[in-house]
N, C-alpha and C positions, 0 to 999 in steps of 0.2 A: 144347199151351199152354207157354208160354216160363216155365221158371223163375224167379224174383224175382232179381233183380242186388242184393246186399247187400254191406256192406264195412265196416271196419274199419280204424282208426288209433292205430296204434304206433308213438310217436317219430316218427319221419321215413322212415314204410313206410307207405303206404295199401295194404289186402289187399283185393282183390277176390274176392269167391263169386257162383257161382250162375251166369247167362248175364248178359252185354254183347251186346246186340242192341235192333235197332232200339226193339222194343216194350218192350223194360227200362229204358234208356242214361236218360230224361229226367229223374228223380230227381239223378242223378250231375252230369247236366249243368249244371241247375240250382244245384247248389251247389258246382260243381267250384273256382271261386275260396277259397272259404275248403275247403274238404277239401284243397285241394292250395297251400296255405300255406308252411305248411314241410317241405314232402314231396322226398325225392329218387328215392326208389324207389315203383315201383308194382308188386306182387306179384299176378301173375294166374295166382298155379300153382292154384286153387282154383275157378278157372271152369269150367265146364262146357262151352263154347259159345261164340266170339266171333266174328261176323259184321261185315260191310264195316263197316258202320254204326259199330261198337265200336271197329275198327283204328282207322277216322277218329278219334273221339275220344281213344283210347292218342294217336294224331297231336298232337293239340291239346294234350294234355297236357303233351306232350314240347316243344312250339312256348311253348306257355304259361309254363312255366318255364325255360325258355331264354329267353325274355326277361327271366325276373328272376335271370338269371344263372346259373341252377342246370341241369346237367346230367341231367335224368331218367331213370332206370335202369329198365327193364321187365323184371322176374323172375320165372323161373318160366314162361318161356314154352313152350307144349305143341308138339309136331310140327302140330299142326295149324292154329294161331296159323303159324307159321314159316313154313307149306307158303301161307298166307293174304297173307303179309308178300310171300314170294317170288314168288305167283303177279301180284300189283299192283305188282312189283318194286321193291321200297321197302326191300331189304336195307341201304342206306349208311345210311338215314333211321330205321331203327327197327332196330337189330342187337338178337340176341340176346346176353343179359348171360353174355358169358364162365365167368361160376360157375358158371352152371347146368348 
């Protein structure tokens, strides 16, 4: 059974727990317009688990606020997220945030 996908907003960091997967993602999705308002970073060192379903929407997020101008940072990304990003080859599209 998939873990509960929960999160959290800090200034302008929404932190993701738990899994981003298909059976989790619809809570998120649903309210992803105002949760990702003024957000520039999205921290998903605290996941457990993120599947196609999940990148897609990291995607959308990233797409979503680059429309309203804002450059989305995805932090905290695990070797396994990475190994997900590079095997869909979507490395230009979703890089890994240099701090990490």
């Amino acid at each position: 059974m998939a873990e509960a996908l929960s999160w959290e907003s800090q200034q302008h960091t929404l932190i993701l727990r738990g899994e981003l997967t298909r059976e989790t993602l619809l809570p998120l999705w649903q309210q992803r317009e105002a949760l990702m308002a003024d957000k520039a970073i999205v921290d998903v060192a605290s996941l457990q688990r993120v599947d196609s379903s999940g990148l897609a929407l990291l995607l959308h997020l990233r797409e979503q606020q680059r429309q309203h101008g804002v450059e989305l940072k995805i932090s905290g990304m695990t070797e396994r997220l990475q190994t997900l990003i590079a095997l869909y080859n979507l490395q230009t599209i979703m890089p890994a945030d240099p701090t990490d």
